[in-house]
C-alpha positions in Angstrom: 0.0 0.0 0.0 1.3 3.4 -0.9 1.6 6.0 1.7 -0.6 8.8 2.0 0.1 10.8 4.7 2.7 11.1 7.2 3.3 13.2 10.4 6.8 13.3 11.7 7.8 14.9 15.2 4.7 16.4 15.8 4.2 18.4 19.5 1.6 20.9 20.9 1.5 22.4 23.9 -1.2 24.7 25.3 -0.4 27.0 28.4 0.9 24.8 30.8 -0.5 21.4 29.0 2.0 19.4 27.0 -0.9 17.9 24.6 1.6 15.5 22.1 4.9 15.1 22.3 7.0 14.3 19.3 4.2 12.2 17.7 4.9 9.7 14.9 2.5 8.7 12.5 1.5 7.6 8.6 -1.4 6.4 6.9 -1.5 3.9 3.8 -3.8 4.2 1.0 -6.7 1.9 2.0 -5.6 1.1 5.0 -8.0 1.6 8.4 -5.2 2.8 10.9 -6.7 3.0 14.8 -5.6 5.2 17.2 -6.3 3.8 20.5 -6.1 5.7 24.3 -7.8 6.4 27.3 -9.8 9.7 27.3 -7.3 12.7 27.9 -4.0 10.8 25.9 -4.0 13.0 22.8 -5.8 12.0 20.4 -8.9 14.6 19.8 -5.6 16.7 19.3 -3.9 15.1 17.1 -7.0 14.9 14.3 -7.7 19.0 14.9 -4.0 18.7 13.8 -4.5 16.7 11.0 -8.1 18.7 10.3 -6.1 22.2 10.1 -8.5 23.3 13.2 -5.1 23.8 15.0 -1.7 24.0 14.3 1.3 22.3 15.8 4.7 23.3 17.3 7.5 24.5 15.7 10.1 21.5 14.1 7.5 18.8 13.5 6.8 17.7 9.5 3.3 17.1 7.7 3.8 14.6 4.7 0.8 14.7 2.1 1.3 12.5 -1.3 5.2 13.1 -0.6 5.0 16.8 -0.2 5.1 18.6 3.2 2.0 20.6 3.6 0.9 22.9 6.7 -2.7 22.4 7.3 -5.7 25.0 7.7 -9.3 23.6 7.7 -9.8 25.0 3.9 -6.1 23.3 2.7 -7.6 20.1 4.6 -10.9 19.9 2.9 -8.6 20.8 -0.8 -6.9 18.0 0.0 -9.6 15.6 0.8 -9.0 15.1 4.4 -12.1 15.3 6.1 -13.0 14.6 9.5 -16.4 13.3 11.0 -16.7 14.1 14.6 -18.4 12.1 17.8 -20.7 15.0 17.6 -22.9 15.5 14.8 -22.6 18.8 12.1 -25.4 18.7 10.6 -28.5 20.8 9.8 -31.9 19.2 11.1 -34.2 21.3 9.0 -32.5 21.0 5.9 -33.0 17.3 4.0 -30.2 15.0 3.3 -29.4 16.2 -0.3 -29.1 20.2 1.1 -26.7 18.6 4.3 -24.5 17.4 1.9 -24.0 20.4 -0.4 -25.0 23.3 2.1 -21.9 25.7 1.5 -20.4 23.8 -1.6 -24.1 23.6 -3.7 -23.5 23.2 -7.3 -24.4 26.6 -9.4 -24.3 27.2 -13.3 -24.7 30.9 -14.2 -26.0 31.7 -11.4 -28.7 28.8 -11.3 -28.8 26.0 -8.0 -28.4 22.7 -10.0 -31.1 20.8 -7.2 -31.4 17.8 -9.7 -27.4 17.5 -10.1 -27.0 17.7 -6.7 -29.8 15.2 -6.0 -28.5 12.9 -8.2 -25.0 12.8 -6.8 -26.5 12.3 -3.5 -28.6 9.4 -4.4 -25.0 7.7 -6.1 -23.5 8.5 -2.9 -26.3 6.8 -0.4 -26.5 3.7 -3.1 -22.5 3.6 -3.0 -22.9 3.0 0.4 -25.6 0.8 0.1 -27.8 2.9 2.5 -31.5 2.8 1.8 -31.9 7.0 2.7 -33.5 8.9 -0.2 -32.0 12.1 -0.8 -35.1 14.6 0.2 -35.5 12.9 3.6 -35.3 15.8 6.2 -32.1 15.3 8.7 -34.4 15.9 11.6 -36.3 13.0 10.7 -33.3 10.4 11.2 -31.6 8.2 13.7 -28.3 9.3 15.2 -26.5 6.3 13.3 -28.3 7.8 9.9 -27.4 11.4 10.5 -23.8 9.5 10.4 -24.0 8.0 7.1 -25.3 11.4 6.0 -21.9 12.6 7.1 -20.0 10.5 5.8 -21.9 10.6 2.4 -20.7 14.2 2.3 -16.7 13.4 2.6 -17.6 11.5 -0.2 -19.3 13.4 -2.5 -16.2 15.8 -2.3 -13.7 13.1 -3.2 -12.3 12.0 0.2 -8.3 10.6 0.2 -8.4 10.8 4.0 -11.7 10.6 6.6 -11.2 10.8 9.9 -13.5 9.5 12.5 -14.1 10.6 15.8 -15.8 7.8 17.8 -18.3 7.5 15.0 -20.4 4.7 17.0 -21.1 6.7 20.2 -24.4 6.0 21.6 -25.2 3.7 18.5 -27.3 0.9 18.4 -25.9 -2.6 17.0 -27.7 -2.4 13.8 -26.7 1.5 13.5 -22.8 0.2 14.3 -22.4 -2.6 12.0 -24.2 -0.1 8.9 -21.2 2.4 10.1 -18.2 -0.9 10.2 -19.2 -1.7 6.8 -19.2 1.4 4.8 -15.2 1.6 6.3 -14.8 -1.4 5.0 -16.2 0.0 1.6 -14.4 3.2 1.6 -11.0 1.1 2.6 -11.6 -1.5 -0.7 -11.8 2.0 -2.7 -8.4 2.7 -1.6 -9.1 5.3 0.6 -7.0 5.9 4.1 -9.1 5.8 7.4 -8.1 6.7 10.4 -10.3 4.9 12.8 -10.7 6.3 16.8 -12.7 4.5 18.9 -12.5 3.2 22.3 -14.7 -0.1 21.5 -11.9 -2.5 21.1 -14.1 -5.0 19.2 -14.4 -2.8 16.6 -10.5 -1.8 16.4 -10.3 -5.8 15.8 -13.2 -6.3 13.3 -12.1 -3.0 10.8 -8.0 -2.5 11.7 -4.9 -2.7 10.1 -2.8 -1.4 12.3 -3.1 0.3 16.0 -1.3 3.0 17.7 -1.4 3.6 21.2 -0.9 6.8 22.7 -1.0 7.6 26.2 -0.3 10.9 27.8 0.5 12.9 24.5 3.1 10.3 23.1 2.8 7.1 20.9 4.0 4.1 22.8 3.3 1.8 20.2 2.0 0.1 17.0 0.7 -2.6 16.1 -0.4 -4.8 13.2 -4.0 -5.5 14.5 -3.8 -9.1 12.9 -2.1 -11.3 15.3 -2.7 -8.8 18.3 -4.4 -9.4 21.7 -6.9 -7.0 23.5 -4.6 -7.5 26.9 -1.7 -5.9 24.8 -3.5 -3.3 24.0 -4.6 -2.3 27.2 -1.4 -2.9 29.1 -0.2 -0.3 26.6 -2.9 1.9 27.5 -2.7 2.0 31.1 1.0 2.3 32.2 1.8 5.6 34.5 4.1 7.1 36.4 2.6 6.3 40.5 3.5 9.8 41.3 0.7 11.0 39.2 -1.8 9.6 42.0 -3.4 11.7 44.9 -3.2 10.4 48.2 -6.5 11.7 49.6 -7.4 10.6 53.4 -9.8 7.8 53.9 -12.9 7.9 56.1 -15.1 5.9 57.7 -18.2 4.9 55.7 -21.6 5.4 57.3 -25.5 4.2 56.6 -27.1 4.8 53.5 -28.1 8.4 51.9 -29.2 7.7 48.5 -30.6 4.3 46.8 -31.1 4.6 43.2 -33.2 1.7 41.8 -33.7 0.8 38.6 -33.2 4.2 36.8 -33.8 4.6 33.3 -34.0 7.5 31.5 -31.7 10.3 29.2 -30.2 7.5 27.6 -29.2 5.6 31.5 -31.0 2.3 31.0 -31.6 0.0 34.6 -29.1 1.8 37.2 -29.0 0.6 40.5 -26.5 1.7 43.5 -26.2 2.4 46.8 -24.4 5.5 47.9 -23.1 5.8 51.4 -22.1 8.4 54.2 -18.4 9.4 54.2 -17.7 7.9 50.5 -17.3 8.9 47.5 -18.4 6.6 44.5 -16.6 7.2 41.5 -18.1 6.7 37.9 -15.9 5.9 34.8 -15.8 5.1 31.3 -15.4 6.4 28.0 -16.6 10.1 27.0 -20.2 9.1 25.5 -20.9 6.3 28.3 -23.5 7.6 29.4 -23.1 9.0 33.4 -23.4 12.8 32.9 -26.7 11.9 31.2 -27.3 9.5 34.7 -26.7 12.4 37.1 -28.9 14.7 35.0 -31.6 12.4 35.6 -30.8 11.9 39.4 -30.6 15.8 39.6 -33.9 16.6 37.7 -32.5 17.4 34.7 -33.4 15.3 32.7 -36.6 13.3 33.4 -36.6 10.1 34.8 -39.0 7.6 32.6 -39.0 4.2 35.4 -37.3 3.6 38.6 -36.7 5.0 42.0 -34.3 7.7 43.6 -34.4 7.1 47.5 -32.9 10.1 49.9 -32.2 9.3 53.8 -35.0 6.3 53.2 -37.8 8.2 51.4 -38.6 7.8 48.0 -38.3 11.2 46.2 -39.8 12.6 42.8 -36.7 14.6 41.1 -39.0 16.5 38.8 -36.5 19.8 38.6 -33.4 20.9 39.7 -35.3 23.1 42.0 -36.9 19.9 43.7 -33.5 18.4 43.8 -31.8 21.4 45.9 -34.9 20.7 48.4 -33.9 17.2 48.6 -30.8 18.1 49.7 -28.4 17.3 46.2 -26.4 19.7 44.5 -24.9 19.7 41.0 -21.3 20.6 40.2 -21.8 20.1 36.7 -18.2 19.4 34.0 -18.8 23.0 32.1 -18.5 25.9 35.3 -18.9 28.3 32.5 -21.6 27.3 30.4 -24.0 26.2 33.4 -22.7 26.4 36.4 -22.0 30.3 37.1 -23.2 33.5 36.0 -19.8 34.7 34.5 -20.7 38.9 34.6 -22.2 38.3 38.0 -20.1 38.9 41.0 -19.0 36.1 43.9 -21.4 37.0 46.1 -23.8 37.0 43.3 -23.0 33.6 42.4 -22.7 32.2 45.7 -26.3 33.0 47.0 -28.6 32.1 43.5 -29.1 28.2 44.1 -29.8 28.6 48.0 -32.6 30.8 46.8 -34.8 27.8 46.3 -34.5 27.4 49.7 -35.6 30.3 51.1 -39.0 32.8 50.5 -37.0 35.7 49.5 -37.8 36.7 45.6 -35.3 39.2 45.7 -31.3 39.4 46.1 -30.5 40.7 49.6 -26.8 42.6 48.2 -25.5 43.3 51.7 -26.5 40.0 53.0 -24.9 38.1 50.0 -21.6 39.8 50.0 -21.2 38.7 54.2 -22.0 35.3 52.8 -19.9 35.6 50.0 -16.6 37.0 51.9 -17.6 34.1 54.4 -16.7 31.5 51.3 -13.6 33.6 50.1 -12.4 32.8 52.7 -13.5 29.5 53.5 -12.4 28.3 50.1 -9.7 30.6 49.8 -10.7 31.8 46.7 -8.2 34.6 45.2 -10.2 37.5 44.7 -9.9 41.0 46.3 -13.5 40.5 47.5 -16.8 38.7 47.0 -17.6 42.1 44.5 -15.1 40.1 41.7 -16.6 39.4 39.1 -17.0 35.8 38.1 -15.7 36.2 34.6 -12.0 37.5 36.0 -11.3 34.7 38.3 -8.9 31.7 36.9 -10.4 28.3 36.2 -9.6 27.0 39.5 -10.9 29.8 41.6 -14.2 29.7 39.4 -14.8 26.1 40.5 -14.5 27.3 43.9 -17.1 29.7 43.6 -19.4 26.2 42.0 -18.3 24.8 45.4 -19.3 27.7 47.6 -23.1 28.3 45.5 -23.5 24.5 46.6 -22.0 24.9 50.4 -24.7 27.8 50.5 -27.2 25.5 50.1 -27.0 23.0 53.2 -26.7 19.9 50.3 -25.6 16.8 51.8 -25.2 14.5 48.6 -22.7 16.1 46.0 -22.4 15.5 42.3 -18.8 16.3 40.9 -18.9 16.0 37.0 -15.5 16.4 36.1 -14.4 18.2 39.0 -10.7 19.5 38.6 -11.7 19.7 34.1 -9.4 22.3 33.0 -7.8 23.4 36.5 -4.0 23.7 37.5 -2.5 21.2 39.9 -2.4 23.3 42.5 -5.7 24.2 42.7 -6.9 20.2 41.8 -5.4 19.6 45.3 -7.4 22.3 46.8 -10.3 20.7 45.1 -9.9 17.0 46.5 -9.0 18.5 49.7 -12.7 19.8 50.1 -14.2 17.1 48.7 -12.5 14.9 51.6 -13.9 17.5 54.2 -17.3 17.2 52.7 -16.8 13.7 53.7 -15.6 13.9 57.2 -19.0 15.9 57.4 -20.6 12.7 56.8 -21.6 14.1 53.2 -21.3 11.8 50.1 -19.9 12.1 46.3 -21.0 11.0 43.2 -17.7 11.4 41.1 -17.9 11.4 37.3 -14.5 11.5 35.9 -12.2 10.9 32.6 -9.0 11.4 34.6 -8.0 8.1 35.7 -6.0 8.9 38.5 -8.4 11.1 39.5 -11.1 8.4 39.3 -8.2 5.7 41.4 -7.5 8.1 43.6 -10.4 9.6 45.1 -12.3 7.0 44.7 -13.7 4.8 47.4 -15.8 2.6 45.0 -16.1 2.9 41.4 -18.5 2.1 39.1 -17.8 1.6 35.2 -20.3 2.7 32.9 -20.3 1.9 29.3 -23.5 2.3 26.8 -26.0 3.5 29.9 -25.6 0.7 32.3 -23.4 -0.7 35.1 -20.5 -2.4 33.2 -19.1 -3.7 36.7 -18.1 -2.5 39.9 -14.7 -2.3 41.5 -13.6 -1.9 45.1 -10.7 -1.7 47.3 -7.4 -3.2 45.5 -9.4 -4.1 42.3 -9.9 -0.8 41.2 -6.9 -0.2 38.7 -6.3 1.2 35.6 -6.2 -2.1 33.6 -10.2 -3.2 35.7 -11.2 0.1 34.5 -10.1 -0.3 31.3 -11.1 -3.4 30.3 -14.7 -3.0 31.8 -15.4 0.2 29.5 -13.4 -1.3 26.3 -14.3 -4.7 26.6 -16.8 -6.4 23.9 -19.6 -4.4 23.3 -23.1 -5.2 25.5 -26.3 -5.8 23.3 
């Protein structure tokens, strides 16, 4: 197979974040090549390299045909190098036909050519042996169809390279074997793939060859025939121990929450105990499903069958509001988007959830800012005072100010989604320092996390999710890396 791209001593590094370091890395002409990792090893990086979303560091080489390019989004595209994301681009009010040409639609002296284009797209879908008609609205399709519809248009623009981002997220079996074989099309038409996925099954049933990357570095590849999942993982997990928090341990007490049964927002028959004193860690792959649990438990997201049970009782989560009342609070992975009020001050901030609590309708200024120089200090969050606005504060000081909103509020079960996301060591330490106090208050964690020693260290149980149910549960010595691992990357449930 002839070589189609090559990257050569490729590094990024963000501000304080070295991303990849010195990566290594070809693709053959139809040849599916997988990149394999845990979440957080480098690999979303490496393919906004590769798309020309960003560039890399100084004294690394991009090989293209045999020439060395430097990629921007538009040289990518010009090139054929397209890349389909977890996440899906598309346009839901516009049918499958105007998805695939909207920005590139086919004119002639100033005329739309619709039939042209409609024909093209009806090649495309038969190509791919899809049974989609071109003027089916996008809005109107499954998740694994909106897919195909993606793919369709790398495609229709002559495609050497296609990328793919976890393209069988959240898919059903039928939807992931449709997605399987129309790589294995593309690949017979000599096109290059390069394949990301953390479903190891599928790495086995598509792949040429794997590389492993772990913490921004390749530390191997493989030829996938002849290969073992137990090698792959190994490769996966292997870390330096000083990496690893040492928290303090507590003593576990009765019961606060019992969730039975849950289903709902994708979770599908959850059941755990959470105790006293403990936190319970949940891990997986991005896409598992246990953000889209805790907005369920939260009130969030609606709960369609089982049974969330606080202190004994059973409880109807119908809101967030009802939530706070039960005594839960949310500190959800984006701070930003939904967990402050960026403009708004500290004090500001601080006092809105624990308004649920109370009968006053309006803010009480100079009975907010005592309370919210009372967490400044508390939390030792470094601000001149509680009149700081939100939106100056660093990212670590801004999850402090989530932490205080939540203290304000009496909660006694905590949700952490992602708790030190985007957040210098330092204040990460600061972080899992409060958590253990919450815990030597005889409150308890629910702990979502991609950070693996993160997830090892602080947890006291952990819970591995994969596809919106319980994959396993690990305690004491058992939870590792390589438990973990194999738990969320394992053969795919049905």
């Amino acid at each position: 197979m002839d070589e189609i791209l090559r990257l050569s001593h490729i590094s990024k590094t963000f501000p304080g974040v070295r991303a990849l370091q010195d990566i290594s890395f070809d693709l053959k002409r139809g040849e599916v090549h997988c990149l394999c990792g845990e979440n957080g090893a480098g690999k979303s990086t490496l393919i906004k390299i590769l798309s020309g979303a960003i560039q890399p560091d100084e004294g690394g080489q991009i090989v293209f045909n045999g020439n060395e390019v430097s990629l921007t989004p538009r040289s990518a595209l010009s090139m054929g190098i397209h890349t389909i994301y977890q996440e899906h681009i598309v346009f839901n009010a516009l049918n499958i036909t105007e998805n695939i040409f909207a920005g590139s639609e086919i004119a002639r002296r100033g005329l739309m050519q619709r039939k042209e284009m409609r024909r093209q797209t009806e090649n495309i879908l038969k190509y791919l042996k899809s049974d989609l008609t071109p003027d089916t609205r996008v809005s109107d399709l499954t998740s694994g169809q909106q897919k195909i519809v993606e793919i369709a248009k790398a495609l229709v623009f002559k495609s050497n390279v296609i990328i793919l981002d976890e393209p069988t997220a959240s898919f059903s079996s039928s939807e992931i074997a449709t997605v399987l074989n129309i790589v294995k099309t593309v690949k017979a038409d000599g096109i290059g793939v390069i394949y990301i996925s953390h479903h190891l099954d599928e790495v086995f049933e598509i792949g040429d060859r794997a590389t492993v990357l772990r913490d921004g570095s390749v530390v191997s590849m493989y030829p996938v025939a002849g290969l073992s999942k137990t090698t792959l993982i190994k490769d996966m997990v292997g870390r330096d121990p000083s990496t690893f928090y040492k928290r303090e341990r507590v003593k576990r007490g009765e019961v606060i929450l019992e969730v039975r049964n849950v289903t709902g927002n994708g979770a599908r028959n959850v059941s755990f105990q959470l105790h006293r004193g403990e936190v319970l860690g949940f891990a997986g792959m991005v896409g598992s499903g246990r953000s889209e649990l805790m907005e369920v438990l939260f009130g969030s997201a609606p709960l369609v069958y089982g049974e969330i049970v606080i202190n004994g009782s059973a409880v109807k989560q119908s809101s967030p509001k009802s939530a706070i009342q039960n005594k839960m609070c949310f500190i959800t992975e984006s701070r930003q988007t939904s967990g402050l009020f960026l403009p708004k001050t500290i004090a500001e901030n601080i006092a809105v959830a624990n308004m649920v609590n109370t009968r006053q309708f309006v803010m009480r200024p100079a009975d907010d800012l005592l309370t919210g120089e009372k967490f400044v200090r508390l939390l030792n969050i470094k601000a001149p005072s509680a009149r700081t606005r939100v939106v100056n504060l660093s990212g670590g000081n801004q999850q402090k100010v989530v932490l205080g909103k939540w203290f304000n509020t009496g909660g006694e079960i905590y949700i952490f989604d992602e708790p030190s996301l985007g957040i210098d060591v330092g204040s990460k330490q600061e972080i899992y320092k409060v958590m253990v106090d919450l815990l030597k208050e005889r409150k308890a964690i629910l702990m979502v996390s991609s950070d693996m020693p993160e997830v090892i260290s602080m947890s006291d149980r952990v819970i591995v999710f994969k596809q919106g149910q319980i994959a396993g549960e690990l305690t004491g010595e058992e939870i590792t890396e390589e438990n973990i691992l194999t738990l969320s990357i394992g053969d795919r449930q049905e």
